[in-house]
mmCIF file of the N, C-alpha and C atoms, coordinates in Angstrom:
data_MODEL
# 
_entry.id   MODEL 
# 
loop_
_atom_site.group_PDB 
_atom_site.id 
_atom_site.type_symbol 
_atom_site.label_atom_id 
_atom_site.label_alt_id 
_atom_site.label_comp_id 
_atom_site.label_asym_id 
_atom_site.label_entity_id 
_atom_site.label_seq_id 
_atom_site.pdbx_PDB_ins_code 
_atom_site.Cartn_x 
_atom_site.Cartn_y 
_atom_site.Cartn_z 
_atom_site.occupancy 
_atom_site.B_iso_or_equiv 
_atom_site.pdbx_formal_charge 
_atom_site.auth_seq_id 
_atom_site.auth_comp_id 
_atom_site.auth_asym_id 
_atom_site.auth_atom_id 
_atom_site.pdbx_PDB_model_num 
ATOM 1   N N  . UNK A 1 1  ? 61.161  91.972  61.160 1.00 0.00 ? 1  UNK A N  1 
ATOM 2   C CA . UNK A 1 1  ? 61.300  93.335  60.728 1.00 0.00 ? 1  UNK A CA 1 
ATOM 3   C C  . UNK A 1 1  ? 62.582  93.473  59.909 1.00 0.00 ? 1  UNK A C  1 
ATOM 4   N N  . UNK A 1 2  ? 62.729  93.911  58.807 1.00 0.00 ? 2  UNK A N  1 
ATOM 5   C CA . UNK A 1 2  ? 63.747  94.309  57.545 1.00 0.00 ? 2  UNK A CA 1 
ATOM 6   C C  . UNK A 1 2  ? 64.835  95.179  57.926 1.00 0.00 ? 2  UNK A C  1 
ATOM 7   N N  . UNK A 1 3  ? 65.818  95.357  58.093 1.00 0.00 ? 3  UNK A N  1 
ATOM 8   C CA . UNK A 1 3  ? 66.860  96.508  58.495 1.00 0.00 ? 3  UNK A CA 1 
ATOM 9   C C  . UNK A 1 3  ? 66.997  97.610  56.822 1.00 0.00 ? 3  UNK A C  1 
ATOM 10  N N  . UNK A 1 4  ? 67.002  98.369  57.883 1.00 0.00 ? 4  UNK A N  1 
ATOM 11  C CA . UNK A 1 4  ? 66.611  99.626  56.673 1.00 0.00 ? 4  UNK A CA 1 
ATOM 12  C C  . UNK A 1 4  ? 68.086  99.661  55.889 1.00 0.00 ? 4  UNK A C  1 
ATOM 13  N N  . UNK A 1 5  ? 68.609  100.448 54.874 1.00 0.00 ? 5  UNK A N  1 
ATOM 14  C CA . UNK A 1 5  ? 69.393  100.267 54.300 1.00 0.00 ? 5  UNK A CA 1 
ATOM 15  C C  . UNK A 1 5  ? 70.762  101.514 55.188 1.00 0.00 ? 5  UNK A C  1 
ATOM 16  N N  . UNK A 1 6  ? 69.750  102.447 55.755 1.00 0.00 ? 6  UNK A N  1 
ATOM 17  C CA . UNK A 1 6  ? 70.636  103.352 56.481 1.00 0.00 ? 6  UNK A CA 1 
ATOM 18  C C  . UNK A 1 6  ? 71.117  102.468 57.542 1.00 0.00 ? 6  UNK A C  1 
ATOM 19  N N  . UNK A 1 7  ? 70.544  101.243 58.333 1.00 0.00 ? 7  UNK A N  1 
ATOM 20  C CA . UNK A 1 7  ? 71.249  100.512 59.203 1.00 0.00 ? 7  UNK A CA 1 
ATOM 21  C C  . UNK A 1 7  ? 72.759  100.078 58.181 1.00 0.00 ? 7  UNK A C  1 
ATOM 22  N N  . UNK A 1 8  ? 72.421  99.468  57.620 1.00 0.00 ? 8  UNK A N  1 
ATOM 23  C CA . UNK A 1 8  ? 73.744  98.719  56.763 1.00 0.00 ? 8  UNK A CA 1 
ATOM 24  C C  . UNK A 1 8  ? 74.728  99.670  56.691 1.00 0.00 ? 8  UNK A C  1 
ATOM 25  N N  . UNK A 1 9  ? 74.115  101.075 56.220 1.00 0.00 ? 9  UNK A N  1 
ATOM 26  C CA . UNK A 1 9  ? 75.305  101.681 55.844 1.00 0.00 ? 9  UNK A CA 1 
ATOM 27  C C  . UNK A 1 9  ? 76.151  102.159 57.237 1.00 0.00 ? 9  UNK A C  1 
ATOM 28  N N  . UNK A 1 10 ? 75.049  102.531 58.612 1.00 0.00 ? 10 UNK A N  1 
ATOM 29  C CA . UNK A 1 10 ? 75.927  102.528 59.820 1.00 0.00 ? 10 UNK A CA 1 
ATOM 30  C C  . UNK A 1 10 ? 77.005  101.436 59.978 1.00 0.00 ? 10 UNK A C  1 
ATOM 31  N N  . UNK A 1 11 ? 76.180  100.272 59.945 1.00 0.00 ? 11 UNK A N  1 
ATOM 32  C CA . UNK A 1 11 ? 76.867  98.970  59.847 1.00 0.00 ? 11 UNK A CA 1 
ATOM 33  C C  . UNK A 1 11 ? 78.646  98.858  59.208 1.00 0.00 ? 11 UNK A C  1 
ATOM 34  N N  . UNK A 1 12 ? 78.314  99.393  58.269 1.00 0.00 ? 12 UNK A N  1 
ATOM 35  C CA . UNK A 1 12 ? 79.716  99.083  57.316 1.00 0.00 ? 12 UNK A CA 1 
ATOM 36  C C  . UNK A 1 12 ? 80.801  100.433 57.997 1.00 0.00 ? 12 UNK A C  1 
ATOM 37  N N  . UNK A 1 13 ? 80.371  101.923 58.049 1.00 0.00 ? 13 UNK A N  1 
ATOM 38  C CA . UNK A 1 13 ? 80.945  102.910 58.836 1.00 0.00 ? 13 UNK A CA 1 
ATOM 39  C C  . UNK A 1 13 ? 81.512  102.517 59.705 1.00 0.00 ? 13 UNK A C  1 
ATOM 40  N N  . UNK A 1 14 ? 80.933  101.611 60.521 1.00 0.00 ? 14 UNK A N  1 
ATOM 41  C CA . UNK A 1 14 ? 81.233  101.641 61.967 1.00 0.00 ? 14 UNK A CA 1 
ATOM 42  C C  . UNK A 1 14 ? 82.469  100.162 61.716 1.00 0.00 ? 14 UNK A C  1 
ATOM 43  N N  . UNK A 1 15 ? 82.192  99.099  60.851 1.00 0.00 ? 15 UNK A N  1 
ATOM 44  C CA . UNK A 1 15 ? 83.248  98.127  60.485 1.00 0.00 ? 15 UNK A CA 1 
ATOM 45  C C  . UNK A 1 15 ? 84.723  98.567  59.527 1.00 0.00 ? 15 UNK A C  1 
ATOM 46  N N  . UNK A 1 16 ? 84.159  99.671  59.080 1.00 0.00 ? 16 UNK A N  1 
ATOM 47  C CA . UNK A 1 16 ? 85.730  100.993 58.503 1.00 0.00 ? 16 UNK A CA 1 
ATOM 48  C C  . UNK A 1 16 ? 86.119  101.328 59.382 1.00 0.00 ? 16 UNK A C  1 
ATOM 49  N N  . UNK A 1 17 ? 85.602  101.852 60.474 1.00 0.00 ? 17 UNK A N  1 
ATOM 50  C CA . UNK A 1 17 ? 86.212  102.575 61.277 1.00 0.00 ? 17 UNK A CA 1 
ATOM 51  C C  . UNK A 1 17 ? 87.215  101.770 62.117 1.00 0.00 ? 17 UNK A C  1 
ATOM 52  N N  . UNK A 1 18 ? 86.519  100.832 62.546 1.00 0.00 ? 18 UNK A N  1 
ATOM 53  C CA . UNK A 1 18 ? 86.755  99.747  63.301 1.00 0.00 ? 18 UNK A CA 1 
ATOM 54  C C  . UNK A 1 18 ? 88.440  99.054  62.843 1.00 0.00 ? 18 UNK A C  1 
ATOM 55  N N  . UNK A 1 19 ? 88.230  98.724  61.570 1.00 0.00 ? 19 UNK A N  1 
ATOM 56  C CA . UNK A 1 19 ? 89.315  98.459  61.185 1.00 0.00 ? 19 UNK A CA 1 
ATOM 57  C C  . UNK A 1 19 ? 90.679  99.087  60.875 1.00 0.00 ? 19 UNK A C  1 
ATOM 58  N N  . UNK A 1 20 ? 90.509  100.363 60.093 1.00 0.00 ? 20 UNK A N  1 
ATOM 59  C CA . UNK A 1 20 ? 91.030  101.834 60.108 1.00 0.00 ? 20 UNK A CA 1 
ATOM 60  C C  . UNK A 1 20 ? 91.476  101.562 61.339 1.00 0.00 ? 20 UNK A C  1 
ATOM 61  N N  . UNK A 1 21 ? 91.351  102.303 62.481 1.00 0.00 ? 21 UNK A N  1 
ATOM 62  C CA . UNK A 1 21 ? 91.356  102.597 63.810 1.00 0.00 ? 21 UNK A CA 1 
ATOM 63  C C  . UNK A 1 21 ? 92.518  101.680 64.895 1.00 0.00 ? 21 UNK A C  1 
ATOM 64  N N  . UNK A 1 22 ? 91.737  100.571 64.817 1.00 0.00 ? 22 UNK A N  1 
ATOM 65  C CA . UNK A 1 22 ? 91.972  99.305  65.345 1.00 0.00 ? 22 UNK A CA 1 
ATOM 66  C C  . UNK A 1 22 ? 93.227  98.478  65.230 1.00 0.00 ? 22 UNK A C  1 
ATOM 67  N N  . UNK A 1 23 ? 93.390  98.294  63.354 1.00 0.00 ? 23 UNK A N  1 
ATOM 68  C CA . UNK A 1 23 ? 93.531  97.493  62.317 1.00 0.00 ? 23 UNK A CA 1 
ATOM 69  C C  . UNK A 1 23 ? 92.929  95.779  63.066 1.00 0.00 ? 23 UNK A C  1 
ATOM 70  N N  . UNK A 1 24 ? 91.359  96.143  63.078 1.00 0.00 ? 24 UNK A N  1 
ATOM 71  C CA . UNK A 1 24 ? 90.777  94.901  63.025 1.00 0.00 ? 24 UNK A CA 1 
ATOM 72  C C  . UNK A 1 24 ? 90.678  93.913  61.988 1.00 0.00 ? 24 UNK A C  1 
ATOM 73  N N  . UNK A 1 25 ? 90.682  93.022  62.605 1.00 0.00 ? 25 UNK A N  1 
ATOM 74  C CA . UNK A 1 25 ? 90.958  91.469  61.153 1.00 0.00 ? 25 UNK A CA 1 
ATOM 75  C C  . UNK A 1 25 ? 89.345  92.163  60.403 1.00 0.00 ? 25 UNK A C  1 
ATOM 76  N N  . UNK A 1 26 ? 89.733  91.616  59.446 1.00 0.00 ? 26 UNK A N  1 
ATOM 77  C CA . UNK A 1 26 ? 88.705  91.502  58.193 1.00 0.00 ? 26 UNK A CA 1 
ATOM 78  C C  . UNK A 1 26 ? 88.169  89.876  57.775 1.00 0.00 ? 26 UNK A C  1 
ATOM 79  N N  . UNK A 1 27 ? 88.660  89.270  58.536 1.00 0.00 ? 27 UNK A N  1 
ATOM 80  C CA . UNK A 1 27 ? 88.771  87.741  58.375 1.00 0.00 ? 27 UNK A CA 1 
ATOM 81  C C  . UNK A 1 27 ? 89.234  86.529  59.584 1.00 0.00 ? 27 UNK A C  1 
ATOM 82  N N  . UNK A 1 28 ? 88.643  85.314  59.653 1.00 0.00 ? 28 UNK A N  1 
ATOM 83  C CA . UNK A 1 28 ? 89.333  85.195  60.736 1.00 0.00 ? 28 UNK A CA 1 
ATOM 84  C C  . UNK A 1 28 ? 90.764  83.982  60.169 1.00 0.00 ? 28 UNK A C  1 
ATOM 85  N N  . UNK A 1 29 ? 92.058  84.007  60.431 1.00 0.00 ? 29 UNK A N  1 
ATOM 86  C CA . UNK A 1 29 ? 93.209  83.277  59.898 1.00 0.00 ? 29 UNK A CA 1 
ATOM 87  C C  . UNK A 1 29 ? 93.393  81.932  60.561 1.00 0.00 ? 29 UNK A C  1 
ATOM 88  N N  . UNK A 1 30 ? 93.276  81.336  59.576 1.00 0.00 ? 30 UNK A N  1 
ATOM 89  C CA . UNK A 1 30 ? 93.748  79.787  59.937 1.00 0.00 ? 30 UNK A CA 1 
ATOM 90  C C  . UNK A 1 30 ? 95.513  79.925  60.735 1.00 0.00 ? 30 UNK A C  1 
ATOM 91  N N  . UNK A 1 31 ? 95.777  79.182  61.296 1.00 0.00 ? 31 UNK A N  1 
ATOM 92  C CA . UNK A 1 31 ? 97.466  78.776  61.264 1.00 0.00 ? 31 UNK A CA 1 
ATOM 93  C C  . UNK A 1 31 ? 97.931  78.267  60.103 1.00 0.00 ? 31 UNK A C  1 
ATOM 94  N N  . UNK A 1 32 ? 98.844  78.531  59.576 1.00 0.00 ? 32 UNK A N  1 
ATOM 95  C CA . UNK A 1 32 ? 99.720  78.276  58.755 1.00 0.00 ? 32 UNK A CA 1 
ATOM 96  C C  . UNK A 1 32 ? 99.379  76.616  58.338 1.00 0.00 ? 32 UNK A C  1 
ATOM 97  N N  . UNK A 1 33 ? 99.492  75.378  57.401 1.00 0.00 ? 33 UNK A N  1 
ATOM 98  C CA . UNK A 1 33 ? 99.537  74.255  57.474 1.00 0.00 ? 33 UNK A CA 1 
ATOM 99  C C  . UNK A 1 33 ? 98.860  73.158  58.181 1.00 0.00 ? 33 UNK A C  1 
ATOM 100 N N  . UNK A 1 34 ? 97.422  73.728  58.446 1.00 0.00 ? 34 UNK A N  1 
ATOM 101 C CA . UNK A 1 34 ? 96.779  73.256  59.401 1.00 0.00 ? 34 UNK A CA 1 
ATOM 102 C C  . UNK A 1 34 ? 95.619  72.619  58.690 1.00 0.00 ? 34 UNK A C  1 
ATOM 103 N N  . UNK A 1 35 ? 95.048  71.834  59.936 1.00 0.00 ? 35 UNK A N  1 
ATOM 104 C CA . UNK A 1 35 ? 93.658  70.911  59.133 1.00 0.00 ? 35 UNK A CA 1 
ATOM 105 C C  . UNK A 1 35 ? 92.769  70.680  60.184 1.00 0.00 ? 35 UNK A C  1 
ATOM 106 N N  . UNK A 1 36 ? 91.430  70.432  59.674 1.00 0.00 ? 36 UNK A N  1 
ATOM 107 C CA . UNK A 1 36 ? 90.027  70.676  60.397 1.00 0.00 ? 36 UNK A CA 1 
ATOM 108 C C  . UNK A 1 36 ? 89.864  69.395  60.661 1.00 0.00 ? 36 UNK A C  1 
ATOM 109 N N  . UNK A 1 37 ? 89.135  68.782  61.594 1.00 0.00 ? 37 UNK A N  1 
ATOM 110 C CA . UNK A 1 37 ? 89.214  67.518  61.686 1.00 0.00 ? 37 UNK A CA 1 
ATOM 111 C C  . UNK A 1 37 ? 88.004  67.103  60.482 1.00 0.00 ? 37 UNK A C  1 
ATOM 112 N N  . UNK A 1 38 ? 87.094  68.120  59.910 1.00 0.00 ? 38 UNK A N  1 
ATOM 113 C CA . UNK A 1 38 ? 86.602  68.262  58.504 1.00 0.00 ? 38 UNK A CA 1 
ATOM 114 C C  . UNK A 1 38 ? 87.201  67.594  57.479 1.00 0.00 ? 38 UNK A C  1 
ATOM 115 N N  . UNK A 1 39 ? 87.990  68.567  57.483 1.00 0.00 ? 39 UNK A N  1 
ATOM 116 C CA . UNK A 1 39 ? 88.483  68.346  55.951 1.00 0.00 ? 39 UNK A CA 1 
ATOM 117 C C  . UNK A 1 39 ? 89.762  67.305  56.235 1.00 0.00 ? 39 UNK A C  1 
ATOM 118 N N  . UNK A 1 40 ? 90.313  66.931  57.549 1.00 0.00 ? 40 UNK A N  1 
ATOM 119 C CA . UNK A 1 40 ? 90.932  65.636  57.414 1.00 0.00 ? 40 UNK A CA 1 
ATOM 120 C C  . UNK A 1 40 ? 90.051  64.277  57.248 1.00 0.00 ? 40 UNK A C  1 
ATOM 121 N N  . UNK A 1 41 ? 88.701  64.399  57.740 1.00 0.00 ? 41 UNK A N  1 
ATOM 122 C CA . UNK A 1 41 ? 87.586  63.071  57.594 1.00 0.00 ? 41 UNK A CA 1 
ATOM 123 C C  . UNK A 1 41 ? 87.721  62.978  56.071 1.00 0.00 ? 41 UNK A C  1 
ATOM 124 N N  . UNK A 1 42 ? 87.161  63.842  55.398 1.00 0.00 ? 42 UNK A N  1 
ATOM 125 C CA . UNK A 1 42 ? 87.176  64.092  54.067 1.00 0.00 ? 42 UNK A CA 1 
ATOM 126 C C  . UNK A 1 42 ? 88.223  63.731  53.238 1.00 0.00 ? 42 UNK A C  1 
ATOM 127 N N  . UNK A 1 43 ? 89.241  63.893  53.673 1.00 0.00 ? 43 UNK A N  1 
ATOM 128 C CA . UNK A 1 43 ? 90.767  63.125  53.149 1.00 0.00 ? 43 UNK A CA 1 
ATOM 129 C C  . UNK A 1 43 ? 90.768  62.139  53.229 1.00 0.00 ? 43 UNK A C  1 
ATOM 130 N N  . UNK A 1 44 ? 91.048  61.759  54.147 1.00 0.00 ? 44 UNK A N  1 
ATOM 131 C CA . UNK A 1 44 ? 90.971  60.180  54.482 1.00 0.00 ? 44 UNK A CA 1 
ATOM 132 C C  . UNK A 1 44 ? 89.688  59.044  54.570 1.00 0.00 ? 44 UNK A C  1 
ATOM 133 N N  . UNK A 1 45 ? 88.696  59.743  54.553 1.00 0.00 ? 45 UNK A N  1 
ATOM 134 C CA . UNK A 1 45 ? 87.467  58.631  53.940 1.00 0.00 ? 45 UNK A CA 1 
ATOM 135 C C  . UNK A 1 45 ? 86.616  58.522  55.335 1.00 0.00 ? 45 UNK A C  1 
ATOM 136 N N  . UNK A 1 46 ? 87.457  58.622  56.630 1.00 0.00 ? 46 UNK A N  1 
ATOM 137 C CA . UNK A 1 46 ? 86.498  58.237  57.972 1.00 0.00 ? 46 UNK A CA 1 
ATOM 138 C C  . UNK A 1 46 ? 85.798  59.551  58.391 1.00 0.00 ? 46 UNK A C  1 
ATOM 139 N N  . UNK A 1 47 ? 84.918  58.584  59.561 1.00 0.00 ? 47 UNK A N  1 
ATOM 140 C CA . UNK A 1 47 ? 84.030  59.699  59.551 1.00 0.00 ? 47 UNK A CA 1 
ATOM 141 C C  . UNK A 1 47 ? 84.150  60.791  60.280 1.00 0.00 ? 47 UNK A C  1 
ATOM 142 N N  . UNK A 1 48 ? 83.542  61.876  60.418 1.00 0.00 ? 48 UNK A N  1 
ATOM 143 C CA . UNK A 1 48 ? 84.295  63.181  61.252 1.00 0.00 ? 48 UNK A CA 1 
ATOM 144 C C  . UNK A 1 48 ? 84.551  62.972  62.917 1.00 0.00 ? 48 UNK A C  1 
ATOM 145 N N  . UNK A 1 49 ? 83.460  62.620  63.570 1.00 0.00 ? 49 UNK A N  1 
ATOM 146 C CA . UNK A 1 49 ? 84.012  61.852  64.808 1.00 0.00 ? 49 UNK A CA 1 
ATOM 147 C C  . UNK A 1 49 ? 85.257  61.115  65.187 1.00 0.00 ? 49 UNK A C  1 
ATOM 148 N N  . UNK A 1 50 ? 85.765  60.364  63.971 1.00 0.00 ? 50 UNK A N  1 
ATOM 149 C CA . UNK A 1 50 ? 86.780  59.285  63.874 1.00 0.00 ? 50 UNK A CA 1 
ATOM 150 C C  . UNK A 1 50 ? 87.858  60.636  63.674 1.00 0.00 ? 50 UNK A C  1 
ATOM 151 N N  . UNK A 1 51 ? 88.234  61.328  62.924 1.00 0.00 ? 51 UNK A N  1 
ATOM 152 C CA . UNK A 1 51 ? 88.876  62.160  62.275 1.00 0.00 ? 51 UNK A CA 1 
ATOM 153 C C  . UNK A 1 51 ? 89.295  62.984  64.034 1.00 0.00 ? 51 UNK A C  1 
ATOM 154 N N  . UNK A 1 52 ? 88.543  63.459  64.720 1.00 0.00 ? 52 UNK A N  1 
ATOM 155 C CA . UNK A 1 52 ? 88.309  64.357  65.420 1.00 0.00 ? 52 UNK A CA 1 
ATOM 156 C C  . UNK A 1 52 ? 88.818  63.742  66.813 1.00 0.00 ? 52 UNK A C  1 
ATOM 157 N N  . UNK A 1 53 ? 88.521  62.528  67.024 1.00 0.00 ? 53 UNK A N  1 
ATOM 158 C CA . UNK A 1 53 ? 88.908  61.629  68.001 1.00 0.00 ? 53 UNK A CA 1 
ATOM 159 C C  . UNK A 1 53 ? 90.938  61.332  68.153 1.00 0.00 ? 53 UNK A C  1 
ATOM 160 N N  . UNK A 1 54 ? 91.124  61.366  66.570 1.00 0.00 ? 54 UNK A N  1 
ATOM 161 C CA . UNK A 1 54 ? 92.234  60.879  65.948 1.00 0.00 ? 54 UNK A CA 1 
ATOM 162 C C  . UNK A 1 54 ? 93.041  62.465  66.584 1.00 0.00 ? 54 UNK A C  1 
ATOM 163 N N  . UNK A 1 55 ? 92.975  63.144  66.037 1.00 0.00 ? 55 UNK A N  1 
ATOM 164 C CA . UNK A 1 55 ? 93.866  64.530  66.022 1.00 0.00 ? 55 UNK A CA 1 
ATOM 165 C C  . UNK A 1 55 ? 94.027  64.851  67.628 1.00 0.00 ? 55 UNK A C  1 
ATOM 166 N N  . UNK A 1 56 ? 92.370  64.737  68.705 1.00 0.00 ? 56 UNK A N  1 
ATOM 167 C CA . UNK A 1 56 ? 92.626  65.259  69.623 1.00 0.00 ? 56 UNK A CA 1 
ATOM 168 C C  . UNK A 1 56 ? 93.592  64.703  70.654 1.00 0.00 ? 56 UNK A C  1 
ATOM 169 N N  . UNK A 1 57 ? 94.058  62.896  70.027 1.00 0.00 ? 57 UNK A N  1 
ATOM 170 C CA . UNK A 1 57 ? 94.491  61.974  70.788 1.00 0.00 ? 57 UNK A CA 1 
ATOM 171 C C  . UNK A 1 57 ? 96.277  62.926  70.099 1.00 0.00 ? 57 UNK A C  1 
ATOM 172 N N  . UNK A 1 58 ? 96.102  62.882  69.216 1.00 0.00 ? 58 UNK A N  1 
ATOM 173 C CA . UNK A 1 58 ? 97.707  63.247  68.785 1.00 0.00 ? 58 UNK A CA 1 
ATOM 174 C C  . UNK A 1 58 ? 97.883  64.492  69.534 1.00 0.00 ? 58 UNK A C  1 
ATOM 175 N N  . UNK A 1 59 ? 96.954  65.619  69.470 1.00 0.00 ? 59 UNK A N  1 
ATOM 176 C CA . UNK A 1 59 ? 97.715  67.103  70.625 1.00 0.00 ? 59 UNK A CA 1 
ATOM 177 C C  . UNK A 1 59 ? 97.819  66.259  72.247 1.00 0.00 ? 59 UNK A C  1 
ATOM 178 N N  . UNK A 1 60 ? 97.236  65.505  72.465 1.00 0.00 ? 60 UNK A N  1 
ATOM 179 C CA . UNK A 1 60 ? 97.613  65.129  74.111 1.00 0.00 ? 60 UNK A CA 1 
ATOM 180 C C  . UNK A 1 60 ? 98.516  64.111  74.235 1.00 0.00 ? 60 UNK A C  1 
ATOM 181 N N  . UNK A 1 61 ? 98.939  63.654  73.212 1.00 0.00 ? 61 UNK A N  1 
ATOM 182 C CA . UNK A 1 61 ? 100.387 62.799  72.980 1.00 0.00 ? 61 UNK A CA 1 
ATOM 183 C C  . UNK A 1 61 ? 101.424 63.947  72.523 1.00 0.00 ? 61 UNK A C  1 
ATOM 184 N N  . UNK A 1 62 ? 101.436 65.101  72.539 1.00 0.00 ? 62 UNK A N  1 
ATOM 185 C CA . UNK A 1 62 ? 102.214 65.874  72.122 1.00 0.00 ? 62 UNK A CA 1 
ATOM 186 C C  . UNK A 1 62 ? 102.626 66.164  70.896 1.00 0.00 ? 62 UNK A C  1 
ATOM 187 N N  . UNK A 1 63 ? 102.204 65.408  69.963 1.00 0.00 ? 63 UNK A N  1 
ATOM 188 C CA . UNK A 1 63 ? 102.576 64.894  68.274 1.00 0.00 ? 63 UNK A CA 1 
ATOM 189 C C  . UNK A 1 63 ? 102.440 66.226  67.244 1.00 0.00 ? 63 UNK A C  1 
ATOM 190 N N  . UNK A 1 64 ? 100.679 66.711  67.945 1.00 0.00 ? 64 UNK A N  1 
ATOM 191 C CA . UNK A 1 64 ? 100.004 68.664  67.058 1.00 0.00 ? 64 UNK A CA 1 
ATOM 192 C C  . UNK A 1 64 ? 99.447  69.150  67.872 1.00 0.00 ? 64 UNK A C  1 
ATOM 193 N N  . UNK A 1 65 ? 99.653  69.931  67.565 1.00 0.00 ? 65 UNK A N  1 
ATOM 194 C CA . UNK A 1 65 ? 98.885  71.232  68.556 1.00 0.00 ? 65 UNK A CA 1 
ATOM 195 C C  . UNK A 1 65 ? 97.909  71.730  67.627 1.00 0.00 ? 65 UNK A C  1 
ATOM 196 N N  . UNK A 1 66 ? 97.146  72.856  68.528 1.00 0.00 ? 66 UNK A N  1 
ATOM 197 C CA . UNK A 1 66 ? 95.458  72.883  68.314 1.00 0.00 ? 66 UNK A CA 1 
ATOM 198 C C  . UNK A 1 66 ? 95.131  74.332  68.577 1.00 0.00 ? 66 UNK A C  1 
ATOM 199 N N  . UNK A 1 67 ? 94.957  74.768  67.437 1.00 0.00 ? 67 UNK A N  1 
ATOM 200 C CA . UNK A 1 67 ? 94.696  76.445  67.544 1.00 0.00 ? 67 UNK A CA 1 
ATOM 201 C C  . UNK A 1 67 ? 93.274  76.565  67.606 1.00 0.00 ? 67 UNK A C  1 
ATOM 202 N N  . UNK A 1 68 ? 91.839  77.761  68.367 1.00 0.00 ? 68 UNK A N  1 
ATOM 203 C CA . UNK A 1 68 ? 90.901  77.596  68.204 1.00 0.00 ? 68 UNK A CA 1 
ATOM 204 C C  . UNK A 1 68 ? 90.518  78.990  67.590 1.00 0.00 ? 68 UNK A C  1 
ATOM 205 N N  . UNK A 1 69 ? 90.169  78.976  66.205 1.00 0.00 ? 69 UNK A N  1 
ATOM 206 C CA . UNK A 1 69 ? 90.034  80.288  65.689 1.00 0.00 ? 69 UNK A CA 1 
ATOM 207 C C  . UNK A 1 69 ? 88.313  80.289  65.278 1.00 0.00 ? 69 UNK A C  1 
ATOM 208 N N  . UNK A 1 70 ? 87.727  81.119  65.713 1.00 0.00 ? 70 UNK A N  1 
ATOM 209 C CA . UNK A 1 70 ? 86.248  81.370  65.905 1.00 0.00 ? 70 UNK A CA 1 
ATOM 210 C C  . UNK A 1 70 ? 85.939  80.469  66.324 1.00 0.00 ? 70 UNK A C  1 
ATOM 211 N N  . UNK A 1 71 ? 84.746  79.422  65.916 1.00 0.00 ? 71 UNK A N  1 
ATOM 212 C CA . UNK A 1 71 ? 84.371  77.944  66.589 1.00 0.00 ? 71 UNK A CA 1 
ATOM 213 C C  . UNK A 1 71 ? 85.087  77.227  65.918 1.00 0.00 ? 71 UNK A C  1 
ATOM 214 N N  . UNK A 1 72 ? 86.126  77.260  65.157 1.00 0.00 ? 72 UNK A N  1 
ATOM 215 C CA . UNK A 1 72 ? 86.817  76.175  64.330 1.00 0.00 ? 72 UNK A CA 1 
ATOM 216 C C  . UNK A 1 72 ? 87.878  75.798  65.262 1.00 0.00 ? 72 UNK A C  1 
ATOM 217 N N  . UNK A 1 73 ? 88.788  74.571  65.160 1.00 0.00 ? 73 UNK A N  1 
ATOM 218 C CA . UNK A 1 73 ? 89.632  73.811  65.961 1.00 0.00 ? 73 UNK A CA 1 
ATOM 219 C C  . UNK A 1 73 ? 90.988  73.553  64.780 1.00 0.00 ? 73 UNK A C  1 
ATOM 220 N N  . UNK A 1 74 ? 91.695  74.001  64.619 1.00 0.00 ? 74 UNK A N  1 
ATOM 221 C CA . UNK A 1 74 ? 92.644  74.080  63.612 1.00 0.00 ? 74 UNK A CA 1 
ATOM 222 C C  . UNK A 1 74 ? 94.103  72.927  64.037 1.00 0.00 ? 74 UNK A C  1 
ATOM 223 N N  . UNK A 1 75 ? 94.665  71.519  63.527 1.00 0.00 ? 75 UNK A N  1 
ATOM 224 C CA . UNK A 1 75 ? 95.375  71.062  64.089 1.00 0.00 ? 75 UNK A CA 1 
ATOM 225 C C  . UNK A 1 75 ? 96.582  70.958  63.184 1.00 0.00 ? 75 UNK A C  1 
ATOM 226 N N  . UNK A 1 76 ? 97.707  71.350  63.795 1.00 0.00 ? 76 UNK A N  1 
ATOM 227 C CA . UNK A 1 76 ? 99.001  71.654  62.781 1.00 0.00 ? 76 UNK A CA 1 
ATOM 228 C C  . UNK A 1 76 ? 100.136 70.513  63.685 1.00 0.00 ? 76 UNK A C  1 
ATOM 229 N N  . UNK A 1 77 ? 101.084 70.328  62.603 1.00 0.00 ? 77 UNK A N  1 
ATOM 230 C CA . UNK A 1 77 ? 102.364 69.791  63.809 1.00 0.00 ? 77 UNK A CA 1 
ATOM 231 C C  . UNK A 1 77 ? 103.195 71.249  64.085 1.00 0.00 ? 77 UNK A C  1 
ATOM 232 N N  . UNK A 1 78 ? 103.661 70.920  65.459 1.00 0.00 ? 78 UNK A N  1 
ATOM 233 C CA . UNK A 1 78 ? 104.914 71.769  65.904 1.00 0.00 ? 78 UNK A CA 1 
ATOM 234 C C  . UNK A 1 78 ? 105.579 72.051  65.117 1.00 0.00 ? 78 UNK A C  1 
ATOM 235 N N  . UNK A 1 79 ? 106.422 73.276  65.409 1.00 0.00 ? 79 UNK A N  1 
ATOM 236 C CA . UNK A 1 79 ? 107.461 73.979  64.707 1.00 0.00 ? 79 UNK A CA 1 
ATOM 237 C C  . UNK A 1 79 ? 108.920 72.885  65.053 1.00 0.00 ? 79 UNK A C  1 
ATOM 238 N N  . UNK A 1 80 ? 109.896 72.417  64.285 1.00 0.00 ? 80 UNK A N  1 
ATOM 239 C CA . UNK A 1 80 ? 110.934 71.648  64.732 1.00 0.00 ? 80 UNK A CA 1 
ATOM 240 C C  . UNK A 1 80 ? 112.034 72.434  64.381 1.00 0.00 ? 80 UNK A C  1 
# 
């Protein structure tokens, strides 16, 4: 079934308001200097498993830490 166009426009009202109101994100924010174990596979040539294996071993050695913003896993080094 199609959502009528008056849904959308509730839709968007109610995401103004929301934000207005709220000041709800409009977006969701990475950390500052950070990398996906994505787009680090992609850098470096291995594969995303390898990439992903790599980073999670460095936050439990203490080396980066690991922000989780929506389903994404964001890995930065510490502040020094």
């Amino acid at each position: 079934m199609a959502k009528s166009s008056q849904d959308d426009k509730e839709i968007e009202a109610l995401a103004d308001k929301l934000q207005k109101e709220l000041n709800a994100p409009t977006a969701l924010r990475r950390p500052p200097d950070s990398i996906t174990a994505s787009e680090y596979a992609r850098q470096s040539g291995c594969k995303h498993g390898t990439a992903g294996d790599f980073l999670r071993r460095q936050v439990e050695a203490g080396t980066m830490q690991r922000k989780k913003v929506g389903s994404v896993y964001y890995y930065y080094l510490p502040k020094r």
